[in-house]
Residue frames as qw, qx, qy, qz and C-alpha x, y, z in Angstrom:
[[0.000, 0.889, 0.459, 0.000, 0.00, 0.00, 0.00],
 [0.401, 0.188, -0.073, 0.894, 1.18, 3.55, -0.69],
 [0.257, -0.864, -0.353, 0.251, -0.05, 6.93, 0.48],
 [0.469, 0.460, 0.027, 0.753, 1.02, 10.40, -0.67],
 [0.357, -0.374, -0.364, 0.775, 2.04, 13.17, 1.31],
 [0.085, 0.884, 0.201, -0.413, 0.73, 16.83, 1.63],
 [0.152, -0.596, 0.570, 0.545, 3.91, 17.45, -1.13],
 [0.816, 0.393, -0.250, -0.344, 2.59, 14.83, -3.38],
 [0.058, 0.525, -0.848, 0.041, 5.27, 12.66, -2.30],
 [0.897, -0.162, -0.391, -0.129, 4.45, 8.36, -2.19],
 [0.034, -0.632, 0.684, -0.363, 5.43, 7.06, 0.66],
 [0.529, 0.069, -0.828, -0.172, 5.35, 3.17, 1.24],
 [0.603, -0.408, 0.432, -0.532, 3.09, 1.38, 3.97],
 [0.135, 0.059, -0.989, -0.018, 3.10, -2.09, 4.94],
 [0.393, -0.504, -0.496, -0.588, -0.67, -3.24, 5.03],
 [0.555, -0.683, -0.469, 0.078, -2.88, -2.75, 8.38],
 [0.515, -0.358, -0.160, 0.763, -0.31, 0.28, 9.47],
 [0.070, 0.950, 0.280, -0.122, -0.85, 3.56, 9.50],
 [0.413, 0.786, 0.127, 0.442, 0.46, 5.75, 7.66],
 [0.429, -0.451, -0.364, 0.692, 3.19, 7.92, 9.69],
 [0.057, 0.954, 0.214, -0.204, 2.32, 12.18, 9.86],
 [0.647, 0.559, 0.009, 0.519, 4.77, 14.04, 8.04],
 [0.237, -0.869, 0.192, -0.390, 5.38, 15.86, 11.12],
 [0.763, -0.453, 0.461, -0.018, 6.28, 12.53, 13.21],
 [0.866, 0.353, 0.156, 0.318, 8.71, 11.33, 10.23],
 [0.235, 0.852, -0.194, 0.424, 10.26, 14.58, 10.03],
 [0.614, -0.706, 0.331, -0.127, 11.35, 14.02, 14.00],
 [0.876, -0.381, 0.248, 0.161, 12.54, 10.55, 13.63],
 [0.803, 0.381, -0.087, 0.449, 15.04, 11.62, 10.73],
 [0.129, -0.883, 0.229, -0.390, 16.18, 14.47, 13.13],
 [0.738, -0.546, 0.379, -0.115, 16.93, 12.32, 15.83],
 [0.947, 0.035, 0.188, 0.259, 18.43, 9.68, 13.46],
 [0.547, 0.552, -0.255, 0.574, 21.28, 12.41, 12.03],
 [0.418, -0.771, 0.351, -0.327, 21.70, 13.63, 15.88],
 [0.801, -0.451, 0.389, -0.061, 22.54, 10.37, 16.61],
 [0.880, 0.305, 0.076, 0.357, 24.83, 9.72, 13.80],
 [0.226, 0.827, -0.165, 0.488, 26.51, 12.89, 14.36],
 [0.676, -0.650, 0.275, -0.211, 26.99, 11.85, 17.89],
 [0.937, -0.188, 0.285, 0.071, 28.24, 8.64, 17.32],
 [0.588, 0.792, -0.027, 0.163, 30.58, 9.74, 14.43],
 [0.026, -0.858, 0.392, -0.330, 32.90, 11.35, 16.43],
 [0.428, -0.536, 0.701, -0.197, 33.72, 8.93, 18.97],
 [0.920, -0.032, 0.371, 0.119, 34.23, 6.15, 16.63],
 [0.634, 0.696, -0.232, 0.243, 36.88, 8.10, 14.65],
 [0.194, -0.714, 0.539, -0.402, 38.28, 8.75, 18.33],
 [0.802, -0.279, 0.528, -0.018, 38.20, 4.96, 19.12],
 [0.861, 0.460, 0.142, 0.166, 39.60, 3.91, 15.88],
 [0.717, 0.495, -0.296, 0.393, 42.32, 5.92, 15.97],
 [0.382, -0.645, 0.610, -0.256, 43.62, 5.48, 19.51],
 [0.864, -0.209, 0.457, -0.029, 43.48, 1.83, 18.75],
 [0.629, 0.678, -0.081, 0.371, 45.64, 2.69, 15.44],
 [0.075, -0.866, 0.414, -0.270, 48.04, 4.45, 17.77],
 [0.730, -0.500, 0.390, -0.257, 48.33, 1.35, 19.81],
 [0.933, 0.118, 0.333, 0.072, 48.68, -0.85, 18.04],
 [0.570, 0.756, -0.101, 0.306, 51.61, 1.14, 16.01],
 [0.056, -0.712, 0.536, -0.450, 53.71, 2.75, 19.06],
 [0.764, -0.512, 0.370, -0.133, 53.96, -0.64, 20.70],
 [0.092, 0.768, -0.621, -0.130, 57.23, -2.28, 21.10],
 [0.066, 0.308, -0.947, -0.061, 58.36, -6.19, 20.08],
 [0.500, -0.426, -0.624, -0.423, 54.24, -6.84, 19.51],
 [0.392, -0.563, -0.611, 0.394, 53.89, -6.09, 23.66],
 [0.070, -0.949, 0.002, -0.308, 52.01, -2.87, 24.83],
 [0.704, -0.010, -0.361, 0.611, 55.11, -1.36, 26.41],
 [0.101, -0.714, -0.151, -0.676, 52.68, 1.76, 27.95],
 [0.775, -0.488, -0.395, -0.079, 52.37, -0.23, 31.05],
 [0.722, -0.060, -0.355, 0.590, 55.84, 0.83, 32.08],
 [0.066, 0.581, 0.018, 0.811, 54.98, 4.53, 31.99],
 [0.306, -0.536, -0.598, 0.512, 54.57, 5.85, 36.06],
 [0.057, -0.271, -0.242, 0.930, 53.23, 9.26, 37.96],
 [0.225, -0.245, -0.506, -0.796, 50.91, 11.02, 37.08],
 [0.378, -0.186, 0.422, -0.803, 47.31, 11.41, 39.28],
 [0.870, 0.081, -0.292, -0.389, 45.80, 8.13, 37.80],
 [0.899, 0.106, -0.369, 0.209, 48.85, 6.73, 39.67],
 [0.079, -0.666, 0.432, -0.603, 49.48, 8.85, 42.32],
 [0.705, -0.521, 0.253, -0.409, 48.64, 6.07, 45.07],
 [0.686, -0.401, 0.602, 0.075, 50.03, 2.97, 43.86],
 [0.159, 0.637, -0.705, -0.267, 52.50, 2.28, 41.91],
 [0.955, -0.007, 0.125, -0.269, 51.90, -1.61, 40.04],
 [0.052, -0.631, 0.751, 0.186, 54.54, -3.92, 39.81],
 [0.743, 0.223, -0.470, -0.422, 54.53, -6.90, 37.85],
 [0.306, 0.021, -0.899, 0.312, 55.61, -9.28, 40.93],
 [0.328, -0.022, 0.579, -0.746, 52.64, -8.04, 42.95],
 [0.145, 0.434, 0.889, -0.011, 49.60, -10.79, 43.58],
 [0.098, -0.306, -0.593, -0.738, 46.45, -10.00, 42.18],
 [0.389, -0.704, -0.571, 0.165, 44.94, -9.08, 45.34],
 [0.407, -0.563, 0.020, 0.719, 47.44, -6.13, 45.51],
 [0.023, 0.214, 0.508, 0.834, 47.04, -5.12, 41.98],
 [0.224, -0.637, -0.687, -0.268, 43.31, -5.05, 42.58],
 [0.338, -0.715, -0.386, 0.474, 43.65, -2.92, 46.06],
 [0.176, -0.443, 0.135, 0.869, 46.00, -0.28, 44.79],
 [0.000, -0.381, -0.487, -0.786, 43.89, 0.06, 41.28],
 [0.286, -0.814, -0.400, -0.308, 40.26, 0.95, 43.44],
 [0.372, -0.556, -0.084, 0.738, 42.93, 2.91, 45.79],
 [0.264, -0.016, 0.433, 0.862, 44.09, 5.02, 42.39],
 [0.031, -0.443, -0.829, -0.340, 40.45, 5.17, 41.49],
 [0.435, -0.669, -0.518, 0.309, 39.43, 6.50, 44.53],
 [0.405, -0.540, 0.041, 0.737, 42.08, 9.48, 44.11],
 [0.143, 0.156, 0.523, 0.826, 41.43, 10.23, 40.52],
 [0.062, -0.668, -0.732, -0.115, 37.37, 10.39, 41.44],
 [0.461, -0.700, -0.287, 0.464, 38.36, 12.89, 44.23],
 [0.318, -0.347, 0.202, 0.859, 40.66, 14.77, 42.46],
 [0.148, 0.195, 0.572, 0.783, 37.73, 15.38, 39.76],
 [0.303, -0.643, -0.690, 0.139, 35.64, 15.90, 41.70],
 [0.419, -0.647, -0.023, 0.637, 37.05, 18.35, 43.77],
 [0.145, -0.259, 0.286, 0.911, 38.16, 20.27, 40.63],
 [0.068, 0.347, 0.529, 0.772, 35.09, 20.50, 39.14],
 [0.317, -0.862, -0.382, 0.097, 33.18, 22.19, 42.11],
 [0.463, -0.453, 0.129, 0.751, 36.43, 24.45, 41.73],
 [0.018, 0.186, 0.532, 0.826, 35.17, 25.31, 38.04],
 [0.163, -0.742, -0.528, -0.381, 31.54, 25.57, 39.14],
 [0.375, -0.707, -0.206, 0.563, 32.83, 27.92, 42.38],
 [0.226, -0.221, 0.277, 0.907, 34.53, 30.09, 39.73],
 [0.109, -0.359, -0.652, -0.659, 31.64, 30.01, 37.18],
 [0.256, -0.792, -0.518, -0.197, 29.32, 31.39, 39.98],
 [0.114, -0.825, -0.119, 0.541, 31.21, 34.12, 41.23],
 [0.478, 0.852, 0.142, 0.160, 31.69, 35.01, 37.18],
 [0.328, -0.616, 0.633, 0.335, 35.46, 34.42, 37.24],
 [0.775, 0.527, 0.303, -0.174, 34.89, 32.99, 33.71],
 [0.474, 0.722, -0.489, 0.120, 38.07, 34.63, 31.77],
 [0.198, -0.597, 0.774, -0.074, 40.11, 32.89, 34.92],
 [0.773, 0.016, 0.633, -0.048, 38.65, 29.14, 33.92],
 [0.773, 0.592, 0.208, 0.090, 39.17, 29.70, 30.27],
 [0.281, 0.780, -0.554, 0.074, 42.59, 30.91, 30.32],
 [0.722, -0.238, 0.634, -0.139, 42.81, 27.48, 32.80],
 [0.787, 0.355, 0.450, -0.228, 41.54, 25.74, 29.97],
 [0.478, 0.851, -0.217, -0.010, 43.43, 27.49, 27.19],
 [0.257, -0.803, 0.523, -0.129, 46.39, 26.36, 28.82],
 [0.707, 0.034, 0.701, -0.085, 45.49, 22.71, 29.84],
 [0.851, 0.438, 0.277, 0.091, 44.97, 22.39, 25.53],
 [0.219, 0.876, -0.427, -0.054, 48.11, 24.27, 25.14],
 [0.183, -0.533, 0.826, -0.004, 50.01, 21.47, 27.01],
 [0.763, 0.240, 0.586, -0.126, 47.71, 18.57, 24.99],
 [0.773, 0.615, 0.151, 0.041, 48.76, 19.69, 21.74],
 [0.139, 0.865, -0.476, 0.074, 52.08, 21.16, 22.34],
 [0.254, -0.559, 0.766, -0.191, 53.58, 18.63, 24.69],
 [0.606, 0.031, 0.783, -0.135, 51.53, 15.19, 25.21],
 [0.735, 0.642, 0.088, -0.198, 50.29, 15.76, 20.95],
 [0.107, 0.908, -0.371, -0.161, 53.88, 16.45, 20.48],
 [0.298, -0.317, 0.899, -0.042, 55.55, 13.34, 21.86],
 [0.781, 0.293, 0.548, -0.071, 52.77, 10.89, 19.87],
 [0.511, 0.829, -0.088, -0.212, 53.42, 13.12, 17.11],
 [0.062, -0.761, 0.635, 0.120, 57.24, 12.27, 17.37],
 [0.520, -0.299, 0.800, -0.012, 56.61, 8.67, 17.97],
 [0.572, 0.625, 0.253, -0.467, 54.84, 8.52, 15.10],
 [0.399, 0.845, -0.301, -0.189, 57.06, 9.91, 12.71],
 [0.121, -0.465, 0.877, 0.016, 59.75, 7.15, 13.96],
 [0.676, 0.077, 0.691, -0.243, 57.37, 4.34, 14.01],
 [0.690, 0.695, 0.193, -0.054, 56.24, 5.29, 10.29],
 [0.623, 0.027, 0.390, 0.678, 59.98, 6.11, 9.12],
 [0.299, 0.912, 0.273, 0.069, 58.87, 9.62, 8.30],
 [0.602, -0.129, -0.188, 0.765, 62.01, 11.94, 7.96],
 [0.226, -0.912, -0.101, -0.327, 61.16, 15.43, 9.36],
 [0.407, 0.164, -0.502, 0.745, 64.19, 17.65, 11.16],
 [0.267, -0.600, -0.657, 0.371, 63.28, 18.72, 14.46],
 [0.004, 0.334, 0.065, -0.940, 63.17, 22.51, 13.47],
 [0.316, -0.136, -0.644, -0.683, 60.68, 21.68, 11.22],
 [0.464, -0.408, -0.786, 0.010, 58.60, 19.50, 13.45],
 [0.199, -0.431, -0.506, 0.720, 58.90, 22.38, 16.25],
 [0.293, 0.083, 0.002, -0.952, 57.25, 25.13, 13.96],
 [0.340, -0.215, -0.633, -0.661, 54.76, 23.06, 12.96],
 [0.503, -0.452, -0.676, 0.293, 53.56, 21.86, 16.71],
 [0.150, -0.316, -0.318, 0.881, 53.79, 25.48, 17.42],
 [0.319, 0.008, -0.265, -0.910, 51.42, 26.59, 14.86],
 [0.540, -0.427, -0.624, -0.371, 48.93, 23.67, 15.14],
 [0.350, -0.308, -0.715, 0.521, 48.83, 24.24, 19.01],
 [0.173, 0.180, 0.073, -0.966, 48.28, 28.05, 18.91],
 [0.504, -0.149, -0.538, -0.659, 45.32, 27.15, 16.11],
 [0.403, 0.112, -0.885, 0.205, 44.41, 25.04, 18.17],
 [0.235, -0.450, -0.658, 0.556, 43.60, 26.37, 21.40],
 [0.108, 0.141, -0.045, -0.983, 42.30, 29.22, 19.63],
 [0.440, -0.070, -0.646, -0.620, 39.75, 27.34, 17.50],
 [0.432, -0.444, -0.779, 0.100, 38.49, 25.04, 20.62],
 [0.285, -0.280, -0.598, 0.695, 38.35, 27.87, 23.26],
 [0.037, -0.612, -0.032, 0.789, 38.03, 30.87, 21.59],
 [0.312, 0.255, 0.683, 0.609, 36.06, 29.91, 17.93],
 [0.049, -0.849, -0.451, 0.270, 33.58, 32.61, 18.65],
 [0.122, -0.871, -0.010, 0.475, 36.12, 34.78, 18.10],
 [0.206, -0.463, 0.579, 0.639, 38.01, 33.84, 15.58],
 [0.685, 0.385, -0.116, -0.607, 34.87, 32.84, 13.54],
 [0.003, 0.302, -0.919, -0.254, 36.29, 29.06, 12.66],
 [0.538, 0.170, -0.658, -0.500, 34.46, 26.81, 11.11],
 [0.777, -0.451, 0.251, -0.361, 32.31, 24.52, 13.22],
 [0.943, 0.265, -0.157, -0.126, 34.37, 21.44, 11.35],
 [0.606, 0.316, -0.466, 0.562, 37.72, 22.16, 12.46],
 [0.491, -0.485, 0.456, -0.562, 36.42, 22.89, 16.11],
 [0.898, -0.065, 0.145, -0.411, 35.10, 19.53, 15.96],
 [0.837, 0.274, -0.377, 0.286, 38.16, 17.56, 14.28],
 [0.022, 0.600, -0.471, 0.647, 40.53, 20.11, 17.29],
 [0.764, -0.231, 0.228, -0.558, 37.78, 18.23, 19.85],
 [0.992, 0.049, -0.118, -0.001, 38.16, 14.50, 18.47],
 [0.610, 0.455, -0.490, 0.425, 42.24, 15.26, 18.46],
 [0.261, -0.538, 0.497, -0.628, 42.10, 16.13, 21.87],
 [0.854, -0.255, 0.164, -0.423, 40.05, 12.87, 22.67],
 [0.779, 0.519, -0.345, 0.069, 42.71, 10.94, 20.73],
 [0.244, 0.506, -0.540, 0.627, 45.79, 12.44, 22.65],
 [0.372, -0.495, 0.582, -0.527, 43.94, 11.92, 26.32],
 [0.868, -0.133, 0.301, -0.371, 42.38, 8.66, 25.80],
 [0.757, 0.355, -0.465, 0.291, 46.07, 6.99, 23.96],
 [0.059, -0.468, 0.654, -0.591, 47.66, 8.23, 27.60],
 [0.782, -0.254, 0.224, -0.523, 45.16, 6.60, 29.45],
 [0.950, 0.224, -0.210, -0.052, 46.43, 3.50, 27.84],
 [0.365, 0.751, -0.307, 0.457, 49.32, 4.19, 29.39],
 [0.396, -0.448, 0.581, -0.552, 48.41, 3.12, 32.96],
 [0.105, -0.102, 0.989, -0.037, 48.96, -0.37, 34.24],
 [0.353, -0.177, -0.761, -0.514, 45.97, -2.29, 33.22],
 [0.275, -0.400, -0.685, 0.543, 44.69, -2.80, 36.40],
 [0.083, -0.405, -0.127, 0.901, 44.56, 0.66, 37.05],
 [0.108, 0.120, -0.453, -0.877, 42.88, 1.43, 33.90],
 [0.326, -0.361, -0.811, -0.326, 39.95, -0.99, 33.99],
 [0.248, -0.581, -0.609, 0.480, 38.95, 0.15, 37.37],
 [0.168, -0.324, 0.030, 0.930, 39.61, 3.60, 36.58],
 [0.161, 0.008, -0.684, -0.712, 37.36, 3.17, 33.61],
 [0.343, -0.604, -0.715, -0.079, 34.41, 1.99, 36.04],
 [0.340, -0.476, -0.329, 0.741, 35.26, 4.64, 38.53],
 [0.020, -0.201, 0.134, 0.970, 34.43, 7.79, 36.07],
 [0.161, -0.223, -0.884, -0.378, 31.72, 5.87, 34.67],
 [0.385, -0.629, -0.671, 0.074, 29.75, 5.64, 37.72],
 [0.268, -0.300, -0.029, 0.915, 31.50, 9.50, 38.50],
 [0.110, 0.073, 0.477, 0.869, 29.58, 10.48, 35.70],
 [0.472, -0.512, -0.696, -0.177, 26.05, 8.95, 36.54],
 [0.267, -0.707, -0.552, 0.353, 26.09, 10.51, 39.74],
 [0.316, -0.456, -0.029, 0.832, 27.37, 13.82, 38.80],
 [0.182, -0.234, -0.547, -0.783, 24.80, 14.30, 36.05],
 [0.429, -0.390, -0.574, -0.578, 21.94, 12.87, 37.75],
 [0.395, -0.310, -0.637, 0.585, 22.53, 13.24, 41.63],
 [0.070, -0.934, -0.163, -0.310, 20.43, 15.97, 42.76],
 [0.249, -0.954, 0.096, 0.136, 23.66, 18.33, 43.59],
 [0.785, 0.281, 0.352, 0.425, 25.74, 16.40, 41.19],
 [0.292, -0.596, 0.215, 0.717, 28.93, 19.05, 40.67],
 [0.222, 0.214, 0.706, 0.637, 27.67, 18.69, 36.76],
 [0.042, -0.762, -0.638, -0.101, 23.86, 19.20, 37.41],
 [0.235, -0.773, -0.244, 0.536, 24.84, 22.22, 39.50],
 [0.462, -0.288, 0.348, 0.764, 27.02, 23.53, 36.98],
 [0.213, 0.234, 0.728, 0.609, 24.76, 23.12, 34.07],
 [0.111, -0.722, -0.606, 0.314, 21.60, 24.45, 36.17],
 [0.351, -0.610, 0.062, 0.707, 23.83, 27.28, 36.90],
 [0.066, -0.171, 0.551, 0.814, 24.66, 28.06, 33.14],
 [0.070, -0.475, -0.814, -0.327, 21.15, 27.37, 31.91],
 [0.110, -0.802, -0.547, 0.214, 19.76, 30.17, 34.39],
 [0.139, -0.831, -0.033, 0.538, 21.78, 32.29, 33.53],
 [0.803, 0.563, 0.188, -0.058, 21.90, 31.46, 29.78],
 [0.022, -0.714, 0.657, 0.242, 25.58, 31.11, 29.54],
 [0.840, 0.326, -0.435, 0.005, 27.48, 28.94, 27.87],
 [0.717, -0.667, 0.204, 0.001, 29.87, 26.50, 30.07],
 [0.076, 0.754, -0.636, -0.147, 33.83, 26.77, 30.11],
 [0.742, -0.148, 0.643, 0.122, 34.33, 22.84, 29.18],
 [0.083, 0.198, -0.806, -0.551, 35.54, 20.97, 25.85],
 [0.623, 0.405, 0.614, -0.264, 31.86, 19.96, 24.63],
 [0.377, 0.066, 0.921, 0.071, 31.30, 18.71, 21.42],
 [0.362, 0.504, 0.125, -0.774, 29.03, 20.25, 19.16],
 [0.481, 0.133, 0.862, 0.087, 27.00, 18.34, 16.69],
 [0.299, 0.847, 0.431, 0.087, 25.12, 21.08, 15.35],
 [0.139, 0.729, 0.144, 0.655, 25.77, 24.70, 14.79],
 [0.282, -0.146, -0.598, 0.736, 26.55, 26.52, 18.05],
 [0.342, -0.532, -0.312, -0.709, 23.04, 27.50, 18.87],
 [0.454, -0.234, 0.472, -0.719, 20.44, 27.81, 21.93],
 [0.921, 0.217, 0.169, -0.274, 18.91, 23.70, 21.49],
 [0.563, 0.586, -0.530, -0.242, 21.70, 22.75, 19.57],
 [0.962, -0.188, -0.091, -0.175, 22.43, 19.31, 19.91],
 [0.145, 0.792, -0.566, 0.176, 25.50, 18.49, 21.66],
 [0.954, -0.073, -0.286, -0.055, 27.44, 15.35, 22.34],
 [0.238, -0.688, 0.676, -0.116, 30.74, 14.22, 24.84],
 [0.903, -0.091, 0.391, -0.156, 32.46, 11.37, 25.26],
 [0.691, 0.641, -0.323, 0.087, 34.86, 9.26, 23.11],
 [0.021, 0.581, -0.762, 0.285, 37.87, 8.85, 25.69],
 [0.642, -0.146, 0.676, -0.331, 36.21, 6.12, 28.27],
 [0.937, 0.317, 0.143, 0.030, 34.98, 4.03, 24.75],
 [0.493, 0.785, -0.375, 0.014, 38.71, 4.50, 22.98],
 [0.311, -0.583, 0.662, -0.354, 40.05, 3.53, 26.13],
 [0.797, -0.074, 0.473, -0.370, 37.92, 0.35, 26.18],
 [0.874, 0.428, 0.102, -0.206, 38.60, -0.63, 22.81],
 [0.225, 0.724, -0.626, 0.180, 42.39, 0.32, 22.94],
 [0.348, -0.398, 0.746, -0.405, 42.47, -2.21, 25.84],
 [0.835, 0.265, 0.420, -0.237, 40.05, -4.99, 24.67],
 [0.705, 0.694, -0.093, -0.112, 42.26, -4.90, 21.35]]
């Protein structure tokens, strides 16, 4: 059976089914490019962190595991002679400290963002992607270039890490102002997801799986806890129709509705590890 729209358009039914409204068709393709636009992103950002991995590791063994410090490892330190009762403690120890420590800093961003200290969290921010694309982009970027045999001198390699950083932190922080393109905010956004969620790989396994439930459930309550250091945050910016200082995502146009999407590091992670 067919059926023709208000346009004249045919549009196929299967028998005994109504017909959908051209209003309630119009929705579900909305939703169905939101949700490709969503998903888009954070499977180019798992695909290539598990391309990193699988390239920058040494004699076919991940050799990230050896890498210490850092706050994801600030409690305990794994060692490949400890039992598997001790691995286990010190990862939901590590866990425990990383939760805290985000925690704690992001009731530090939503203290600043309500006494409208705004320029001091985005020059925070501006900073924090200076040292992701200068420094921690910098050093994949090198290994890279060895892994692949690429030959690039290092005066070369330093202007160019200086110019894509600057662009960089300009286009994610500050595209408003410089008018960029929503497309290269969004690729600046996925590299960034790349560059934190290949480190992540980087911490003893242990540490990482747990760590990887620990933000999970971090998230869940801090979205949907009623005083949830997110909820508050967003509340906050929603009454007072601001935008919020964070790295979000943008699926759409930067509008008022516009659909917007996070995520990518915690699945890149999963798959970097599961691969």
């Amino acid at each position: 059976a067919v059926s023709r729209t208000r346009g004249g358009r045919v549009r196929g039914t299967m028998r005994g089914q109504r017909p959908l409204p051209p209003d309630e068709t119009s929705v579900l393709d909305a939703v169905g490019g939101e949700i490709v636009a969503i998903v888009s992103p954070v499977s180019i950002c798992m695909m290539c962190c598990v391309f990193l991995v699988r390239l920058l590791r040494v004699d076919g063994e991940d050799a990230t595991a050896n890498v210490r410090g850092g706050i994801a490892s600030a409690a305990y330190q794994e060692e490949s002679s400890d039992s598997t009762a001790v691995r286990a403690g010190g990862a939901v120890l590590n866990s425990v400290v990383f939760v805290l420590f985000i925690t704690v800093a992001t009731f530090g961003i939503f203290f600043l963002f309500k006494h409208n200290c705004t320029r001091l969290i985005w020059g925070y921010m501006g900073l924090s992607g200076l040292l992701i694309f200068g420094v921690l982009g910098a050093v994949i970027g090198m290994e890279t270039c060895q892994a692949l045999d690429i030959p690039l001198d290092m005066l070369t390699f330093s202007l160019w890490t200086y110019n894509f950083s600057v662009v960089g932190v300009g286009v994610t922080f500050f595209g408003k102002t410089f008018g960029a393109p929503l497309v290269v905010k969004q690729g600046f956004l996925i590299f960034i997801g790349v560059v934190v969620a290949f480190y992540f790989t980087r911490i003893p396994e242990w540490t990482t799986w747990t760590l990887l439930v620990a933000m999970a459930l971090y998230d869940i309550v801090a979205v949907l806890a009623p005083g949830g250091p997110l909820r508050v945050l967003v509340e906050l910016a929603q009454e007072r129709d601001e935008d919020i200082p964070a790295l979000v995502y943008e699926a759409a146009p930067a509008a008022r509705g516009a659909r917007r999407g996070g995520g990518g590091v915690l699945e890149s992670v999963m798959a970097s590890r599961a691969g």
